[in-house]
C-alpha positions as CSV (number, residue, x, y, z in Angstrom):
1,X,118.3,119.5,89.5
2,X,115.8,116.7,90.4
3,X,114.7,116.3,94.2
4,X,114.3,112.9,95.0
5,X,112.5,110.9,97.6
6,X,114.2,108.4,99.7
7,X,111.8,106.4,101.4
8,X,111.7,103.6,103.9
9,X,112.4,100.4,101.9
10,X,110.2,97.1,102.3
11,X,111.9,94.7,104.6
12,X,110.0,91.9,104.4
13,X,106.3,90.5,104.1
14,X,105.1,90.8,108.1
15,X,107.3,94.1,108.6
16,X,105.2,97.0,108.1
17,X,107.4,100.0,110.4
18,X,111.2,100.5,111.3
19,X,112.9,102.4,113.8
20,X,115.6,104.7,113.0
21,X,118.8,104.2,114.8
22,X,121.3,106.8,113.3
23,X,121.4,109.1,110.4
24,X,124.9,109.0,108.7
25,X,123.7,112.4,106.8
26,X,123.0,115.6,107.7
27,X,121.1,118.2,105.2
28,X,123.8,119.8,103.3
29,X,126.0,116.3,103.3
30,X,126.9,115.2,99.6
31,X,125.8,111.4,99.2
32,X,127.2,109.2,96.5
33,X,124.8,106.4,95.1
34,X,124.6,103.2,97.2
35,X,126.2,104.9,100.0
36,X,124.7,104.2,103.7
37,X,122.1,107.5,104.5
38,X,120.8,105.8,108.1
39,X,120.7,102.7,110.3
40,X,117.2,101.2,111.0
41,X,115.8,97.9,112.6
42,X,112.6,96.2,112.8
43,X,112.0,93.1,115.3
44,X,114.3,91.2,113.5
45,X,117.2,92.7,112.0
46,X,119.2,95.9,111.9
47,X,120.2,97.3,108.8
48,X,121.3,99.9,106.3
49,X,119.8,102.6,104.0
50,X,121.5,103.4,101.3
51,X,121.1,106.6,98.7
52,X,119.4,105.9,95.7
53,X,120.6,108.4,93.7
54,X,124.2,110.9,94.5
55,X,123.5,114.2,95.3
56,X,123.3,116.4,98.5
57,X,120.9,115.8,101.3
58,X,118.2,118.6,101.3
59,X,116.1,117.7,104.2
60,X,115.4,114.9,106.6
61,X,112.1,114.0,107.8
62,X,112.5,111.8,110.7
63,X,114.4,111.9,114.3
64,X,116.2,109.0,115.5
65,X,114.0,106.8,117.3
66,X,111.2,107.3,115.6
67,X,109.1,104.4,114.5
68,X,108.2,105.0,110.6
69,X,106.0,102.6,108.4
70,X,107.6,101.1,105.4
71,X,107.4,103.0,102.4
72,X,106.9,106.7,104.2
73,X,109.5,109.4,102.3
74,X,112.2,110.0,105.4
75,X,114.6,112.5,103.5
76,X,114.9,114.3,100.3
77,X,118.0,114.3,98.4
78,X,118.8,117.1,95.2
79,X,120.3,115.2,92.4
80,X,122.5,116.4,89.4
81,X,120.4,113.5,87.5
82,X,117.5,114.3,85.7
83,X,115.0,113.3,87.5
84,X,113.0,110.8,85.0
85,X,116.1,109.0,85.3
86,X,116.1,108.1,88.5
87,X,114.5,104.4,90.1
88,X,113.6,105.3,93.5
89,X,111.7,102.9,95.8
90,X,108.6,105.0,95.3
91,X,108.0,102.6,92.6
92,X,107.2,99.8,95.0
93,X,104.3,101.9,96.7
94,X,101.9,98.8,95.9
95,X,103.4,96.7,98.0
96,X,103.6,99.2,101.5
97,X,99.5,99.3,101.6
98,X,99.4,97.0,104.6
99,X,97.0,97.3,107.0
100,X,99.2,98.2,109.9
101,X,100.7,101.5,108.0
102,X,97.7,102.9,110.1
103,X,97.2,106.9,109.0
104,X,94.8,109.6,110.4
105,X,92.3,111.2,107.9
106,X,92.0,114.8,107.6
107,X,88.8,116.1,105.6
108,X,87.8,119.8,104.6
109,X,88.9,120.2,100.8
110,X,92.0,119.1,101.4
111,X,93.6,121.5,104.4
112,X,95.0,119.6,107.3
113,X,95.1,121.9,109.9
114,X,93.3,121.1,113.3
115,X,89.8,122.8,112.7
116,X,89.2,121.0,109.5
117,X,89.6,117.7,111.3
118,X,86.3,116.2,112.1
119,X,87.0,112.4,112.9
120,X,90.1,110.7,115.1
121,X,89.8,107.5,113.8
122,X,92.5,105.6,111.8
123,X,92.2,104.3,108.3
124,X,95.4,102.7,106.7
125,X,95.9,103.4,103.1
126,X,94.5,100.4,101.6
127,X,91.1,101.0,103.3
128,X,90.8,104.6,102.0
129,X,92.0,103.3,98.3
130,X,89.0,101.3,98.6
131,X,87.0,103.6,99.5
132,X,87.4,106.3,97.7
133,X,87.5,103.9,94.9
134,X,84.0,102.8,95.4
135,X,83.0,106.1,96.3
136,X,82.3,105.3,100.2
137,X,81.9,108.9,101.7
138,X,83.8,109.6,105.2
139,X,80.5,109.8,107.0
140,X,80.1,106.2,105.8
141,X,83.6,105.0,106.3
142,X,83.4,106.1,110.4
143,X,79.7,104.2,110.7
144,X,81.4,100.8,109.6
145,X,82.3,98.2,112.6
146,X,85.9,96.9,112.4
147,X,86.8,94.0,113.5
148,X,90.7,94.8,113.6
149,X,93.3,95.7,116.7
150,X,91.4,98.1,118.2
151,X,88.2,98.9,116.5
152,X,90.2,99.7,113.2
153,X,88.2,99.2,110.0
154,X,90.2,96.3,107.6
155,X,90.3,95.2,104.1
156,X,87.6,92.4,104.6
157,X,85.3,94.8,106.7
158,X,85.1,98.0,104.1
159,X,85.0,95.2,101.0
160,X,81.9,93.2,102.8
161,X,80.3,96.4,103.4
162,X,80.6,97.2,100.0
163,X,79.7,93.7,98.9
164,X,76.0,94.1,101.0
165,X,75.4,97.8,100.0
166,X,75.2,96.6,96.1
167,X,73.3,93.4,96.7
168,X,70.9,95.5,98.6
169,X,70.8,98.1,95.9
170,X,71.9,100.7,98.8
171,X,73.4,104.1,97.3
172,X,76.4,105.4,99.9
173,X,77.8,106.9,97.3
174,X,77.9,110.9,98.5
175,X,80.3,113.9,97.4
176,X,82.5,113.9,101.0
177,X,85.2,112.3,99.7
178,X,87.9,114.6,100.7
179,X,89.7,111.6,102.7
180,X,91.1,110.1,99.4
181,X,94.5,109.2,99.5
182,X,96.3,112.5,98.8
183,X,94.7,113.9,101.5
184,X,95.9,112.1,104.2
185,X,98.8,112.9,107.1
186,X,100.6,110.3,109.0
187,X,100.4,110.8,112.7
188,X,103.3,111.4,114.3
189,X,105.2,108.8,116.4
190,X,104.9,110.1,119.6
191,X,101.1,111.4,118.9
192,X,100.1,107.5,117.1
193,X,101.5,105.8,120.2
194,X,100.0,107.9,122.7
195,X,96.5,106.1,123.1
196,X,98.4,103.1,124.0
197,X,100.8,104.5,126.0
198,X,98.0,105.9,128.1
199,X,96.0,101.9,128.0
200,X,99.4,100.7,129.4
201,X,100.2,103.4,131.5
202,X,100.9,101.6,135.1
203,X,101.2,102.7,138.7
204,X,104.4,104.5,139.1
205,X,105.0,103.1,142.7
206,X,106.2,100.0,143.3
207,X,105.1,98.1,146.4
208,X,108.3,96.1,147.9
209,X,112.2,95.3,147.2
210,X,111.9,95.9,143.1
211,X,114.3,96.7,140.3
212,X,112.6,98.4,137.3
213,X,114.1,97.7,134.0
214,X,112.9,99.8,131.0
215,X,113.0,97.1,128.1
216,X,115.5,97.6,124.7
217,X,114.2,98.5,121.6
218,X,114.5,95.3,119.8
219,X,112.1,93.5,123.2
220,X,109.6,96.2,122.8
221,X,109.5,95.3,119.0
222,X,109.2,91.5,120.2
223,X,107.0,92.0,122.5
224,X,104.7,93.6,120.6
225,X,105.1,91.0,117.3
226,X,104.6,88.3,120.1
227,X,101.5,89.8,120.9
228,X,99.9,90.5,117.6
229,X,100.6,87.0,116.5
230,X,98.2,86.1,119.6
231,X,95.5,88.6,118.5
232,X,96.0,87.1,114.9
233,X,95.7,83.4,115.1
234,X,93.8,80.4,117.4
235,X,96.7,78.9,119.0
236,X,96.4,75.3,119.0
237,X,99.4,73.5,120.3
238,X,99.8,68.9,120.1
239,X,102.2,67.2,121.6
240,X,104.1,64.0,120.8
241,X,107.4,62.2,122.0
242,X,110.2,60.5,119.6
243,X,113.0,57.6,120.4
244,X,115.4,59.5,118.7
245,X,118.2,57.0,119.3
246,X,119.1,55.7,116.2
247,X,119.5,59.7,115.0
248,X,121.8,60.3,118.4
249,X,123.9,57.2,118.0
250,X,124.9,57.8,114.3
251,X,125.5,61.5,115.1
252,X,127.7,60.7,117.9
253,X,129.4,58.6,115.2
254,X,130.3,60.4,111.9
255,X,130.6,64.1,113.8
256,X,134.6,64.3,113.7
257,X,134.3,62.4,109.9
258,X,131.7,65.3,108.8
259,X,133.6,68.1,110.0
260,X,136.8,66.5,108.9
261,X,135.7,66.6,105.3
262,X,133.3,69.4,105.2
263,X,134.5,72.1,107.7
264,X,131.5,72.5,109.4
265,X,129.8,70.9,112.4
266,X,126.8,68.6,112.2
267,X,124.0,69.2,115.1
268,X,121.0,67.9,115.4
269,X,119.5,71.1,114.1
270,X,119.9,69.7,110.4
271,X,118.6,66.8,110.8
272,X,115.0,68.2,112.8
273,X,114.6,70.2,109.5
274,X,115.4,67.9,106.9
275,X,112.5,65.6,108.8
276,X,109.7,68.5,108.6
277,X,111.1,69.0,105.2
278,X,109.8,65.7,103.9
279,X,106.6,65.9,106.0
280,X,105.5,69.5,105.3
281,X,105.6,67.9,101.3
282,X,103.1,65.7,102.1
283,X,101.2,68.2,104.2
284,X,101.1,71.0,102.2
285,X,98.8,73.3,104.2
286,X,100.9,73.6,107.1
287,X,103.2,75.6,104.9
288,X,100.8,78.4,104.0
289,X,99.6,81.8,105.4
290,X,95.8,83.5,105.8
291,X,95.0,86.7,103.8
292,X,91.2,87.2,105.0
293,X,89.2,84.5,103.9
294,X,92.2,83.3,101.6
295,X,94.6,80.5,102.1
296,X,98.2,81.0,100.5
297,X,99.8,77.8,100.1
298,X,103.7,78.3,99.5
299,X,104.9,76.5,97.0
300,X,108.6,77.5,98.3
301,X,109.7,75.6,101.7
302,X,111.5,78.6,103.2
303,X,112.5,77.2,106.6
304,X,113.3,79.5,110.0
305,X,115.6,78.7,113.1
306,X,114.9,80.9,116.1
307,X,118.0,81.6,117.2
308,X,119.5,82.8,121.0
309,X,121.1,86.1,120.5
310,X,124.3,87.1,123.4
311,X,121.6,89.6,125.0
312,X,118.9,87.0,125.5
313,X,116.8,88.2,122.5
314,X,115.9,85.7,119.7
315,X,116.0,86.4,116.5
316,X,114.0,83.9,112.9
317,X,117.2,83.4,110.0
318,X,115.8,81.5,106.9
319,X,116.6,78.8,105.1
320,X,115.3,79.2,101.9
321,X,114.3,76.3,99.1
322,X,115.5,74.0,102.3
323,X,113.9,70.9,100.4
324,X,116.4,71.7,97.7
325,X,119.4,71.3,100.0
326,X,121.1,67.9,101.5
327,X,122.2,67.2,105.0
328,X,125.4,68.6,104.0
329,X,123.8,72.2,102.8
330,X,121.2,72.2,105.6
331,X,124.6,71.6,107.9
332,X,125.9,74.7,106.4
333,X,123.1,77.2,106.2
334,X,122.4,76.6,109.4
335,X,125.7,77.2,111.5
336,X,126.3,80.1,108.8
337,X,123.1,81.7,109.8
338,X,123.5,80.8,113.3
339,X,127.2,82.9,113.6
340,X,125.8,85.5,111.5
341,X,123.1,86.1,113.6
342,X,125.3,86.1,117.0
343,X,127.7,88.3,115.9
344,X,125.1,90.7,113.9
345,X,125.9,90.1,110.7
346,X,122.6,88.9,109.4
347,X,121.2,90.5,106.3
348,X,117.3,92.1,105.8
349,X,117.0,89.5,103.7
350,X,118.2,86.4,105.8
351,X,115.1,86.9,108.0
352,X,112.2,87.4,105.1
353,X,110.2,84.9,103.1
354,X,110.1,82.1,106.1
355,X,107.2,79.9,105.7
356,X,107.2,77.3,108.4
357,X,109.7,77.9,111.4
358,X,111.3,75.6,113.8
359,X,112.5,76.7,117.4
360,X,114.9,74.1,119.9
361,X,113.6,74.5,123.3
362,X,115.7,71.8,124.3
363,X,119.2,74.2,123.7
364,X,117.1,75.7,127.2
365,X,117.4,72.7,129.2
366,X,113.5,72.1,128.8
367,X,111.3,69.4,127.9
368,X,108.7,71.1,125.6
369,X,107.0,74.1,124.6
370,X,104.5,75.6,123.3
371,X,105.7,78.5,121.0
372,X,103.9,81.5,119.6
373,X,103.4,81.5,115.7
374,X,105.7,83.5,113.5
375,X,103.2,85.9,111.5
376,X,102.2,85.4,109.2
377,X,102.8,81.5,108.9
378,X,100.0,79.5,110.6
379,X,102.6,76.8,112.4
380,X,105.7,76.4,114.4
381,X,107.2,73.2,115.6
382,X,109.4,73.5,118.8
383,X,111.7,70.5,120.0
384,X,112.4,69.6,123.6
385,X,115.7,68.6,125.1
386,X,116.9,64.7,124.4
387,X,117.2,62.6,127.5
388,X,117.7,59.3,128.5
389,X,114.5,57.5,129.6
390,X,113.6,53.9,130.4
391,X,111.4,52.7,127.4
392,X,109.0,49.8,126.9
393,X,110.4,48.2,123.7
394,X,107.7,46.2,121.9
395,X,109.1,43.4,119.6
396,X,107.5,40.4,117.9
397,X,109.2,38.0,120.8
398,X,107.9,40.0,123.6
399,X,108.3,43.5,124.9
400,X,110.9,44.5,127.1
401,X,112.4,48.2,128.7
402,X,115.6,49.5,127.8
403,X,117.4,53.1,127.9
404,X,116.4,54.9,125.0
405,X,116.9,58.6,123.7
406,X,113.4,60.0,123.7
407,X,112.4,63.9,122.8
408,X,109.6,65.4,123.0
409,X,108.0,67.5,120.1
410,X,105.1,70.3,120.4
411,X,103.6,72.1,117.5
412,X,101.6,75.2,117.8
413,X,99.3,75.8,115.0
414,X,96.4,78.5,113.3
415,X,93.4,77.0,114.4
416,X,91.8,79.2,111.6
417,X,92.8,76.8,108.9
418,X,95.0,74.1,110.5
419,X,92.6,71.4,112.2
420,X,93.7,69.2,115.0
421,X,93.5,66.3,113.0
422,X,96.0,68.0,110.7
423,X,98.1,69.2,113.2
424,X,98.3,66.0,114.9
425,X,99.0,64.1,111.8
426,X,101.7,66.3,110.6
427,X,103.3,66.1,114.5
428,X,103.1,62.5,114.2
429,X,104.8,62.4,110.6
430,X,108.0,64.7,111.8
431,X,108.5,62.2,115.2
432,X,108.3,59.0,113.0
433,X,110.8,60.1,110.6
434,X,112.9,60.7,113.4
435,X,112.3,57.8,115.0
436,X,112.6,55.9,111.4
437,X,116.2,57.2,110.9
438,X,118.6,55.6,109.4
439,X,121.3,54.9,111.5
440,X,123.6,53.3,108.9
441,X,123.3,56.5,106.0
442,X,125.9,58.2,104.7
443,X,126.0,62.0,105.1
C-alpha cells in the first residue's frame, strides 16, 4: 500500500493559490483514477481535481474556502499501486516556487512549535532555496530590505545581496540555517490573511441610507489581481481614434453570407484582433512579460478577450497561436470562447498562456478606457464604442466633412519596458490597419 500525495495542480503562469469550493471525497471514500476529488477556482476559472491514482481517501488537509497556494499537498490518498509507480503532480514542484506561495519560517533544529519561532516575517520558497543554497543564515535573511508587497524579501533582492556580499569579499555564511526548505510551515489561511484583514479593517457603522454588500469570491479574487497588477507595472495609457467605416460597411454586408456558410456569427471582435495580430509582428515587445531585470519576448501570439459574465464579473479566454488562424477561425474561437465562458464551461486551460489581451469597452456603451494590465503581460488594448461623427475628409481636390464611423482606441502599457514612443507607435499601427481595411475582401 503506497500513500500518495494529491496536491494543488498548476493552473496557469500568474496563478499562484486556489480556493476550494467543494470536496467530492470524504476520508474513507474509494476514488477511481481521474475521477473528480474537489472543485476549486482562482480569479479566472473554476475547475476540477481529479485523483491521480485509485485508491481510498486517507486524509484531507484543507476546508472549503480555504485559499491554498498551488502545488501545497491538500489530501492523501492509499493506493493498491506500488508506489514508484505512481506520477503524481509532486513532480512539477519546480514550477510552484513563485514568489507569491509566501510561507512563514520556523527555526530551532527543525521543531515548529511556537517557542522555537524567533522571526514573523515571510519568505516564499524560492527565496529560502536560495538561501540556504548560498548559505545566507536567517539572522542575515531578516536584515535584508525587500522591495516586494509589503516589505517581503524577492528573488532579485536576496540574489543582489548575494551578488555584493562576494564582490565585497563579505563572509555571511554562518551555521543557523535551520530555515532551509524542509523546515518550513505554511501559515494558515485564516492566520496568513489576518495582517491584512486588520490594514483593511473599516468602521463598522455606516453614516446615512446605505446597503452593505459583502463581495463574492471570484470579486475578491479580482479585486485583488486588479490591484497587484497596479503595484506590478507603470501604467501608461495613449489614446488614438480610427474611421472604421470601410470595416462597418463590409460587415454590415457579408454578415448573413458568413453565417450562412460557416454557422457562426461575424462581429467585430475578429476583426480588432486580427489587426493587433499583424501589428504586434512588427512590434514584438509589446508581446512579452518582465521577470526582474529580464524581458520575455513571446514568440507565441496567445491572444485574450475579456469577457462580460451574467453576474457582472469579467473573465480573460485565450486565443492561442491567433496569428495562425484566418478571419474565419478567429470568428470561431471567439464566439466559442465567448458562450463557454457565459454559461461556465470554460476550461483551466482556456484562460492560461495569454500574452497580449484585448478588452471592448464599447459592448458598455463607452467611448474609451483605460484598462488595468493583465499580469503578467506588459499591454492591453481596449476599444471604445463605434459612432457616427461628422469627419473632415482630406482628399487631393480639397477637404470636405462627411458622416463617418469613427472609434476610439486606448492602450494601457508597462512603463518598465514599453516606452511611449512604442506604445504610441504600436496604437497608431492597430487604428491604421483598421482604418486601411479592405472593404472589398473576401472572408
Amino acid at each position: 500500500m503506497a500513500l500518495v500525495d494529491l496536491v494543488m495542480p498548476k493552473l496557469g503562469e500568474s496563478i499562484m493559490e486556489a480556493t476550494i469550493l467543494k470536496w467530492h471525497k470524504q476520508p474513507g471514500d474509494s476514488v477511481k483514477q481521474d475521477e473528480t476529488v474537489l472543485e476549486i477556482a482562482t480569479d479566472k476559472v473554476d475547475s476540477e481535481v481529479p485523483s491521480t491514482t485509485a485508491g481510498i481517501i486517507e486524509e484531507i488537509l484543507f476546508n472549503v474556502n480555504d485559499v491554498v497556494p498551488i502545488g501545497t499537498v491538500i489530501a492523501k490518498i492509499r493506493s493498491d499501486v506500488e508506489q514508484e509507480n505512481i506520477i503524481t503532480p509532486t513532480a512539477t514542484a519546480p514550477q510552484i516556487m513563485q514568489e507569491n506561495s509566501f510561507q512563514h519560517v520556523s527555526s530551532g533544529n527543525g521543531h515548529h512549535n511556537s517557542e522555537n519561532k524567533n522571526t514573523n516575517k515571510f519568505y516564499s520558497p524560492l527565496v529560502l532555496n536560495i538561501a540556504a543554497n548560498e548559505g545566507v543564515s536567517l539572522s542575515e535573511l531578516e536584515k535584508i530590505p525587500g522591495t516586494g508587497n509589503e516589505g517581503r524579501v524577492t528573488k532579485k533582492d536576496i540574489l543582489e545581496y548575494v551578488a555584493r556580499a562576494k564582490e565585497q569579499g563579505t563572509s555571511y555564511k554562518a551555521q543557523d540555517t535551520s530555515y532551509r526548505a524542509q523546515e518550513v510551515t505554511i501559515i494558515p489561511n485564516d492566520q496568513r490573511t489576518s495582517n491584512n484583514e486588520q490594514r483593511n479593517t473599516q468602521l463598522t457603522t455606516y453614516s446615512g441610507n446605505v446597503e452593505i454588500i459583502e463581495m463574492d469570491r471570484m470579486r475578491k479574487l479580482i479585486a485583488e489581481h486588479m490591484v497587484r497588477s497596479k503595484h506590478t507595472s507603470a501604467h501608461v495609457t495613449s489614446f488614438t481614434e480610427a474611421d472604421v467605416t470601410n470595416l462597418v460597411l463590409w460587415r454590415e454586408r457579408v454578415k448573413k453570407d458568413f453565417e450562412k456558410r460557416e454557422n457562426s456569427k461575424i462581429t467585430f471582435t475578429p476583426l480588432f484582433i486580427e489587426a493587433i495580430v499583424r501589428c504586434i509582428k512588427k512590434y514584438p515587445l509589446i508581446n512579452s512579460s518582465v521577470d526582474g531585470d529580464k524581458i520575455i519576448i513571446k514568440k507565441d501570439i496567445n491572444i485574450g478577450m475579456a469577457t462580460a459574465l451574467q453576474n457582472g464579473n469579467l473573465i480573460v479566454p485565450v486565443i492561442r497561436n491567433a496569428d495562425q488562424l484566418n478571419l474565419v477561425g478567429l470568428a470561431k474561437q471567439v464566439n466559442g470562447l465567448a458562450d463557454n465562458a457565459r454559461n461556465n464551461r470554460l476550461r483551466p486551460e482556456d484562460t492560461q498562456g495569454g500574452t497580449f489581451t484585448m478588452t471592448n469597452v464599447g459592448t458598455f456603451g463607452s467611448l474609451m478606457g483605460t484598462p488595468i494590465i493583465n499580469q503578467p503581460q506588459v499591454a492591453i488594448l481596449a476599444v471604445g464604442a463605434i459612432k457616427k461623427r461628422p469627419v473632415v475628409i482630406e482628399t487631393s481636390q480639397g477637404d470636405s466633412i462627411a458622416i463617418r464611423h469613427m472609434m476610439y482606441l486606448s492602450l494601457s502599457y508597462d512603463h518598465r519596458i514599453v516606452d511611449g514612443s512604442l506604445g504610441a507607435t504600436f496604437l497608431t499601427a492597430v487604428a491604421n490597419e483598421l482604418e486601411n481595411f479592405n472593404p472589398q475582401r473576401d472572408f
